[in-house]
matplotlib code that plots the C-alpha trace (Angstrom):
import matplotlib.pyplot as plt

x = [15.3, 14.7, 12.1, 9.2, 10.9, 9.7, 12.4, 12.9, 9.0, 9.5, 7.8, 8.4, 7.8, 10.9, 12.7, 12.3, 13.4, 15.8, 18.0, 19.3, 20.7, 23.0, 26.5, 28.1, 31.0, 33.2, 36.8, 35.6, 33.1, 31.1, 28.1, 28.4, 30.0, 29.7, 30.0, 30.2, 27.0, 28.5, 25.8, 26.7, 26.7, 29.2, 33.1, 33.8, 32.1, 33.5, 30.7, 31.1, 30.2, 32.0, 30.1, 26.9, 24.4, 21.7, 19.0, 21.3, 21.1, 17.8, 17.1, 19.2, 17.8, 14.1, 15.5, 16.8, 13.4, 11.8, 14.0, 13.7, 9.6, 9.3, 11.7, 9.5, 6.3, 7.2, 8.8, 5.5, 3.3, 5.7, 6.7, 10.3, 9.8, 7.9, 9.2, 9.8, 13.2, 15.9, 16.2, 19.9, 19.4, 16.7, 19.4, 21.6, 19.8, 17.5, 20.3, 21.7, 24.0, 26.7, 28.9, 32.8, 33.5, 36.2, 35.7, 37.7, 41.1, 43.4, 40.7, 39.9, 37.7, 34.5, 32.2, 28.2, 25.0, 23.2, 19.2, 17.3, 14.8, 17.0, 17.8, 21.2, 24.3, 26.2, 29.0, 30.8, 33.0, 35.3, 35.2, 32.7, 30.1, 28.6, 30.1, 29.7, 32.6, 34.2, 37.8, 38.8, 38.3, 39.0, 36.8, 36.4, 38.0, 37.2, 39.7, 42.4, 40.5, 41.2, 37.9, 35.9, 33.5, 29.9, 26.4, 25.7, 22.6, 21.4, 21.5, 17.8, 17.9, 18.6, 16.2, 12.8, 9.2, 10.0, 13.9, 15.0, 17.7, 17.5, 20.1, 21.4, 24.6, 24.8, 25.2, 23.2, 22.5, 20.3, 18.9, 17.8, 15.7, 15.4, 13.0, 13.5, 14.9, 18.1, 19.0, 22.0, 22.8, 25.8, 26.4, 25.2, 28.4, 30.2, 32.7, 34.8, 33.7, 35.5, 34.4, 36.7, 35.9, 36.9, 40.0, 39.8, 36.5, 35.9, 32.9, 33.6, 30.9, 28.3, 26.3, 26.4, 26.2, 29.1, 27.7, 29.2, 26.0, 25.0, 22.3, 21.8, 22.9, 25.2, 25.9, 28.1, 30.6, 33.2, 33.2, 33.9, 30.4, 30.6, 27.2, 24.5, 24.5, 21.0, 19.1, 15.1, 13.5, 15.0, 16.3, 19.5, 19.8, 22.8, 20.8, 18.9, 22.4, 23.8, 20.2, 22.4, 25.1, 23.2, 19.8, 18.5, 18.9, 20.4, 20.5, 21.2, 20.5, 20.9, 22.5, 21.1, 21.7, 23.1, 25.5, 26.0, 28.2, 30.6, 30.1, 28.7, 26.1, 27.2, 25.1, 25.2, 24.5, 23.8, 25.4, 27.3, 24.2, 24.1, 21.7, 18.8, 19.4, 15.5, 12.5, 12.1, 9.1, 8.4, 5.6, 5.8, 6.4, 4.0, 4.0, 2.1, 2.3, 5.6, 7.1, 10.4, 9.8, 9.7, 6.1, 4.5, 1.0, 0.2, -3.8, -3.2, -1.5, -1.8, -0.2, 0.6, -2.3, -4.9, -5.4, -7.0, -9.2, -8.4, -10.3, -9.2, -7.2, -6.2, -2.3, -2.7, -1.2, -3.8, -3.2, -0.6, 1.8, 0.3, -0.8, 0.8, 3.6, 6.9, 10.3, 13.1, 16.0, 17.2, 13.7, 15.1, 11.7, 8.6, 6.2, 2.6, 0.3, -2.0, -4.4, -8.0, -8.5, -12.0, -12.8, -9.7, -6.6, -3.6, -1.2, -3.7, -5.1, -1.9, -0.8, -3.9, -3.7, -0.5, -1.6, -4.5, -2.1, 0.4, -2.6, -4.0, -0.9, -1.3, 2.3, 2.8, 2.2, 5.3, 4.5, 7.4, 10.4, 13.9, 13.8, 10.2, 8.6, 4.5, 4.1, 6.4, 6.2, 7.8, 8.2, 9.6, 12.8, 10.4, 7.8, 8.7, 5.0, 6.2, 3.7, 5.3, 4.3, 3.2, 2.7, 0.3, 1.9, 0.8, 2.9, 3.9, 3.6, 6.5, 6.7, 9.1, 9.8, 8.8, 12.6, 12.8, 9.1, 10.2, 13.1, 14.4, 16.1, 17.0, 18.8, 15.8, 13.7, 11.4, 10.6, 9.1, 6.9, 9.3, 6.7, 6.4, 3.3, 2.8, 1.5, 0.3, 2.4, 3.7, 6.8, 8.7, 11.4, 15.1, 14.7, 12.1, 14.7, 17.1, 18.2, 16.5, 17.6, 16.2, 16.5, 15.0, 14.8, 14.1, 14.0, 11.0, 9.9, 9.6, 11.0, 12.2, 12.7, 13.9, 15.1, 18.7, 21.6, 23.2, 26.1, 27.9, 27.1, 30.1, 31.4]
y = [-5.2, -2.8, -4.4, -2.6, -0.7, 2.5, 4.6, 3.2, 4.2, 6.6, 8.3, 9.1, 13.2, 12.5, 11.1, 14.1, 16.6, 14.8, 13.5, 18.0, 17.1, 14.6, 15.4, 12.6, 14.4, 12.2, 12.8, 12.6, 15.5, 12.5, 11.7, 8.0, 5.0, 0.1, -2.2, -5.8, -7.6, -11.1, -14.2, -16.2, -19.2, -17.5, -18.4, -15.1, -15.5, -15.9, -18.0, -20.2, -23.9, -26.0, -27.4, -27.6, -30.1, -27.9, -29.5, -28.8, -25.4, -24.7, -26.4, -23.7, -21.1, -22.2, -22.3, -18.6, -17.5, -19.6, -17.8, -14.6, -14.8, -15.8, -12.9, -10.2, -12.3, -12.3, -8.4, -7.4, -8.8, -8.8, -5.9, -5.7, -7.0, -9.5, -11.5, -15.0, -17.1, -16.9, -18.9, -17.9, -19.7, -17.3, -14.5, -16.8, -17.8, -14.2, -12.5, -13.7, -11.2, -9.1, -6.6, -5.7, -2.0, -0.3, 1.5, 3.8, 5.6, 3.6, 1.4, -2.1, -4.0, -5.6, -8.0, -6.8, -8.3, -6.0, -5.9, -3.2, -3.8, -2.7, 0.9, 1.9, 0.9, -0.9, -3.5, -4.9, -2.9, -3.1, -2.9, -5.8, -6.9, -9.5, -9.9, -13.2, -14.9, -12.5, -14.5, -14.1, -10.2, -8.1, -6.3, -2.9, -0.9, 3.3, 4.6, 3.0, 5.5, 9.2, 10.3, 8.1, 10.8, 9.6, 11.5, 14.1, 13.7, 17.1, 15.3, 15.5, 11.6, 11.3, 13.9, 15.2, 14.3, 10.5, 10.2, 7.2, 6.5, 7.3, 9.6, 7.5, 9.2, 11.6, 8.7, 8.5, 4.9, 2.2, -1.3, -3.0, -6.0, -8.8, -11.7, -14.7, -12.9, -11.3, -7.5, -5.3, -2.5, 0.2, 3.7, 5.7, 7.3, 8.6, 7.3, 7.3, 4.3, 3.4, 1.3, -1.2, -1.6, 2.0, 2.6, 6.2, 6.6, 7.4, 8.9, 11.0, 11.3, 8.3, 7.3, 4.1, 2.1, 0.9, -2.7, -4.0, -5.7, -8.2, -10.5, -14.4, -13.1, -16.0, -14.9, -17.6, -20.7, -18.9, -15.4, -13.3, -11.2, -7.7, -6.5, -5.3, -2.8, -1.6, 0.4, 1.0, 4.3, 4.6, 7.9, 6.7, 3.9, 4.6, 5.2, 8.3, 9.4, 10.4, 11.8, 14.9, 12.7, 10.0, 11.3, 8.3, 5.8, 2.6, -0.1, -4.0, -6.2, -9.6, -12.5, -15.7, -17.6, -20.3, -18.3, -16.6, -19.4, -17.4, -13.8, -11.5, -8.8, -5.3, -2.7, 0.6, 4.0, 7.8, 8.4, 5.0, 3.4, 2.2, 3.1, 0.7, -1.3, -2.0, -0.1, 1.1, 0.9, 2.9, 1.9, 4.5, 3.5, 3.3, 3.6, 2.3, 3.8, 2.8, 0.3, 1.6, -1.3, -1.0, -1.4, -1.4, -1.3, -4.3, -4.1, -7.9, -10.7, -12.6, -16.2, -16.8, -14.3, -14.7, -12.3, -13.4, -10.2, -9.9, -7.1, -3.7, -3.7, -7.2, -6.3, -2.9, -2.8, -3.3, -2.2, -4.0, -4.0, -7.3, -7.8, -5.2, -6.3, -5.4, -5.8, -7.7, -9.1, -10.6, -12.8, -15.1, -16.7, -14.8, -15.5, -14.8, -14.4, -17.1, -15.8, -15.0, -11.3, -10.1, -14.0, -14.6, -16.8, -15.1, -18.2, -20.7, -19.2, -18.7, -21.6, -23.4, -21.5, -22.4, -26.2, -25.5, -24.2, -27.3, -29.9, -28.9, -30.1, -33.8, -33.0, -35.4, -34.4, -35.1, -35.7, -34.6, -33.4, -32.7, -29.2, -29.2, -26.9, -28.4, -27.9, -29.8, -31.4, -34.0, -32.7, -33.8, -32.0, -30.1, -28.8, -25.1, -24.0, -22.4, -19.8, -16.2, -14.5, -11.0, -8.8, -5.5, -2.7, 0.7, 2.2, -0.8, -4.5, -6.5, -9.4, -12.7, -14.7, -18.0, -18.9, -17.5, -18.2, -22.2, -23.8, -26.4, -30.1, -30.7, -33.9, -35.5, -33.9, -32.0, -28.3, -27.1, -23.3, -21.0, -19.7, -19.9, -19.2, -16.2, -15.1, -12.2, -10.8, -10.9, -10.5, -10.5, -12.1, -12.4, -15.1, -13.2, -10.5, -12.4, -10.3, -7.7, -4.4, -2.7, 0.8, 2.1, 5.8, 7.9, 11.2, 10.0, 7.4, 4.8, 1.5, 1.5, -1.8, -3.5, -6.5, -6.7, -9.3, -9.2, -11.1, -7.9, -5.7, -4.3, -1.5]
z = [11.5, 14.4, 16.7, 18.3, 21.6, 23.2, 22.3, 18.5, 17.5, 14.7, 11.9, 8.4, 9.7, 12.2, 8.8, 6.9, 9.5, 11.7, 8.1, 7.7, 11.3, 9.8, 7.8, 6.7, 4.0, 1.1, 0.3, -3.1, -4.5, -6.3, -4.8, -5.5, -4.3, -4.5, -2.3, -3.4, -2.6, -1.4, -1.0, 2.0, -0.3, -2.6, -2.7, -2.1, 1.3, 4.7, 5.8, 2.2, 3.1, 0.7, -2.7, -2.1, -4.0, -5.8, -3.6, -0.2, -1.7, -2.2, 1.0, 2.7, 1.1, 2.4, 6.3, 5.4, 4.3, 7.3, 9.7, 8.5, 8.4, 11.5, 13.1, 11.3, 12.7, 16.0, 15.8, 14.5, 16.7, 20.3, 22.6, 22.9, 26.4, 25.4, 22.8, 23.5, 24.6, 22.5, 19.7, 17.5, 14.4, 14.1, 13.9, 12.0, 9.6, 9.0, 6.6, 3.3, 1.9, 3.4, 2.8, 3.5, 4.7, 6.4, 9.7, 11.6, 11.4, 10.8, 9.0, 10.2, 7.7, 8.8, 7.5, 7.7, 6.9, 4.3, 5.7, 4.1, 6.6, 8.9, 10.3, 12.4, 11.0, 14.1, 14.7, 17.6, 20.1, 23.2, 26.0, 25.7, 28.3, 26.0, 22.4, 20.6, 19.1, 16.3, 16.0, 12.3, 12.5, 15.4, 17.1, 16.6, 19.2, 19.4, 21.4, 18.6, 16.1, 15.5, 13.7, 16.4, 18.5, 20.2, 19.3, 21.8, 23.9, 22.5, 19.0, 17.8, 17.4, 21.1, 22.5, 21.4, 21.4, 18.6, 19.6, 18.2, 21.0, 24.6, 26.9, 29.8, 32.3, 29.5, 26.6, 23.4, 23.7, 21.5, 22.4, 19.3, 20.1, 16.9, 17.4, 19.2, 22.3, 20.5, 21.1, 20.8, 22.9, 22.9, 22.3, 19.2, 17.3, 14.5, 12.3, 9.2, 6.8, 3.8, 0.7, -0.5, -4.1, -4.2, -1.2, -1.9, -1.2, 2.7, 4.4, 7.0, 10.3, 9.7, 12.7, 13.4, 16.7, 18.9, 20.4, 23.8, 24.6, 22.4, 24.0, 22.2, 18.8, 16.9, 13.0, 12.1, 14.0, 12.1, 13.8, 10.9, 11.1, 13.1, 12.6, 10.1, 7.9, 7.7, 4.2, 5.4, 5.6, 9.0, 9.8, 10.9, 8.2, 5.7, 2.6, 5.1, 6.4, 3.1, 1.6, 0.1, -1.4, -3.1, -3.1, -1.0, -3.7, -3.8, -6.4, -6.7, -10.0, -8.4, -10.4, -10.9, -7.7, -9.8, -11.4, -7.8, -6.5, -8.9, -8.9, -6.6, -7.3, -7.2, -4.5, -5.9, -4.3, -6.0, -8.9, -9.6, -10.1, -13.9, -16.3, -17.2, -20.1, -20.7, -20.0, -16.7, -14.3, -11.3, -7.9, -5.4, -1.3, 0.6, 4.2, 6.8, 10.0, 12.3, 9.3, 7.4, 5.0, 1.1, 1.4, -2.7, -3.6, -5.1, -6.7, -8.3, -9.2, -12.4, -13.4, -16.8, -18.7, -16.1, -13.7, -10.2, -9.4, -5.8, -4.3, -3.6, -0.1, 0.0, -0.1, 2.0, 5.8, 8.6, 12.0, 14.1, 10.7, 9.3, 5.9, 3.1, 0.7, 0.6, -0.9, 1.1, -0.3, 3.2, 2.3, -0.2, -1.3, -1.8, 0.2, -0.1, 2.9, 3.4, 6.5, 5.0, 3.8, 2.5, 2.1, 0.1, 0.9, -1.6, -1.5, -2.3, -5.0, -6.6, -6.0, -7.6, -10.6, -11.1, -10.7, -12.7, -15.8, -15.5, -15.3, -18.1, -20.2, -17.6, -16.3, -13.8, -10.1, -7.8, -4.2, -1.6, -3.1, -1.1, -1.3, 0.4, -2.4, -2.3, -6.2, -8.5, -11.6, -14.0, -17.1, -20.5, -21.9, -25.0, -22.6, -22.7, -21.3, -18.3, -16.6, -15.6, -12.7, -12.4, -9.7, -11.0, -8.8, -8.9, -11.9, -13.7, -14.0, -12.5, -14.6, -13.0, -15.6, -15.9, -15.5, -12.4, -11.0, -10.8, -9.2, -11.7, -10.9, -14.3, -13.1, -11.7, -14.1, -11.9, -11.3, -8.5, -8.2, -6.0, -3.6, 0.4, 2.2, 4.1, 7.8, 8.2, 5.1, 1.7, 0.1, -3.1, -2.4, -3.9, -5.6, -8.1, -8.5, -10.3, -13.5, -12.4, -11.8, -8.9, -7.6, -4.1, -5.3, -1.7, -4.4, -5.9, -3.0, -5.6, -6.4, -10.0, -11.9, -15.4, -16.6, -16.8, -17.6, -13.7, -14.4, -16.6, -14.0, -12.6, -10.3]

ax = plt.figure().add_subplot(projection="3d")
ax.plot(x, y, z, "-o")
ax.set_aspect("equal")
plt.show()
């Protein structure tokens, strides 16, 4: 999540020309590659916690969606200079999944959090001036690297009339500023990266950023996190970078985050990206001025059968970069916005239509429940009158099923609708892309989506 900063304002027309300038070559003429999509709750995870209750769960996964929605409030609405004291958990707790790559020659593997709202590539480096504890993983080092080299000055990214870095005593350098306070700073560079689920597979020449300035920014007690690996419609993001090699897509079908405790998902880029098992839909981007968010048109929303015939330009982006709806897989919990557009509060009507639907079976209303959801219900083991959710984008309906719509405490007999109230914004969330397979497609500037079985997805 790049915050607002004079030398990070871009454009999409900077996007388009500035990508030719970049050259990022495989060792392998295949255009494709994986990366193993690892939830931070996950076994498999660095930063796993131990068994976790389903309720301690859930609970965790609210604070993540908290913590992320406020970081993109306060980077919307804030000048980089601006933004308020630091606050870490708000960095801490903003990102869900990560991903292992190598970097370097000789390679040294790092851990990065995957945030596709995110632009440059970057992870720690020495000489530090401020580097937050990484102790289980070293600390990437350049001058140890043969294929290390920094971005020229004359690099169209660094000078121009929208360069997205700034030239200082003949450095290309970057200052990334995240909400509550937090910013990284370093040199802009290139580098090999290699892909573990495939060792052969090495990218030669990706920009990414060398941080030795990392200002009130704590990913985890356990200092295994280097950085973030970042897939917007940034220019420097990795999906823009390799534009020729994968044809700016990149794919994820997410697995049911009960199964997830298991088995990671898989993200897939260009050609390794499977083939749909189910119909496909496709909403084109759209993109408000200055955001490199997924941003979808959404026209309406329906729960169960019943549409709720909100007006044209309720979900469209307003000036400032509130309002609009977007996809964000760092937001764990879709949110819808709740601030009053055209005379219309989203959330609440939503969420009273769903309350509407259950009372007219006389489920019984729960009042507070441990995971903090406000809608729950009792519900006997034969009621199988669950409402869907869907959200009627431009070029297809994307229908949540009503498995997914609900969290379920089948021990206590309760369920609970999965939603989070908005400011500002809405977004669909991960947990309404479980078994779902969804491809950013940058050739076509469209999401693509279809239901899918994630768990026998596979590299």
């Amino acid at each position: 999540m790049s915050g607002a900063h004079p030398f990070l304002v871009t454009s999409l027309f900077l996007c388009l020309i500035s990508i030719s300038t970049f050259h990022p070559t495989y060792s392998k003429p295949n255009g494709g590659f994986s990366l193993k999509l690892i939830p931070r709750d996950s076994p498999e995870s660095p930063l796993y916690p131990g068994n976790l209750t389903v309720v301690e769960r859930i609970q965790r996964m609210i604070r993540f969606t908290e913590a992320r929605a406020h970081n993109l409030d306060l980077i919307s609405s804030s000048n980089y200079s601006t933004i308020e004291p630091n606050n870490l958990s708000l960095i801490r707790d903003g990102f869900f999944y990560m991903v292992q790559v190598g970097i370097g020659t000789p390679v040294e593997f790092q851990f990065l959090l995957m945030d596709t709202g995110g632009g440059l590539i970057w992870t720690q480096c020495e000489p530090c001036i401020n580097c937050y504890p990484q102790t289980k993983t070293h600390i990437f080092v350049p001058s140890r690297s043969s294929t290390y080299r920094r971005l020229p000055c004359d690099h169209p990214l660094c000078h121009g009339d929208l360069p997205l870095y700034k030239c200082v005593n003949d450095e290309c350098v970057y200052n990334i500023g995240y909400g509550g306070g937090s910013s990284t700073r370093g040199v802009v560079s290139f580098e090999t990266f290699t892909f573990p689920l495939d060792a052969t597979r090495t990218i030669d020449n990706i920009i990414f950023g060398c941080s030795n300035d990392n200002r009130n920014i704590q990913f985890s007690l356990r200092g295994v996190i280097s950085g973030i690996m970042g897939l917007s419609l940034s220019p420097d993001s990795l999906v823009s970078q390799l534009a020729d090699q994968t044809q700016r897509r990149f794919s994820h079908c997410l697995v049911p985050f009960t199964e997830a405790q298991m088995q990671p998902s898989v993200l897939t880029f260009g050609d390794t990206i499977p083939l749909p098992s189910s119909n496909v839909y496709t909403s084109p981007f759209v993109t408000p001025g200055g955001s490199h968010y997924y941003h979808l048109n959404l026209l309406d929303i329906s729960v169960g059968m019943r549409p709720l015939m909100f007006p044209p330009g309720t979900f469209t982006a307003r000036i400032g970069l509130s309002g609009g709806f977007f996809i964000d897989s760092g937001a764990l919990i879709s949110q819808l916005d709740q601030n009053l557009v055209n005379g219309r509060n989203v959330y609440r009507e939503v969420m009273r239509a769903f309350q509407n639907h259950y009372d007219s079976f006389h489920l019984q209303r729960l009042g507070r429940v441990p995971e903090g959801f406000p809608l729950c219900y009792k519900y006997p083991p034969e009621f199988n009158q669950f409402a869907s959710l869907t959200y009627q984008l431009e070029g297809g309906n994307y229908v949540v099923d009503p498995k997914y719509v609900n969290f379920y405490n089948t021990q206590a007999g309760y369920f609970c609708v999965a939603m989070m109230p908005g400011t500002g914004k809405s977004i669909l969330g991960a947990w309404h892309q479980q078994n779902m397979r969804v491809t950013y497609n940058g050739a076509i500037n469209s999401l693509q989506f279809s239901t899918e079985t994630c768990a026998n997805d596979h590299p």
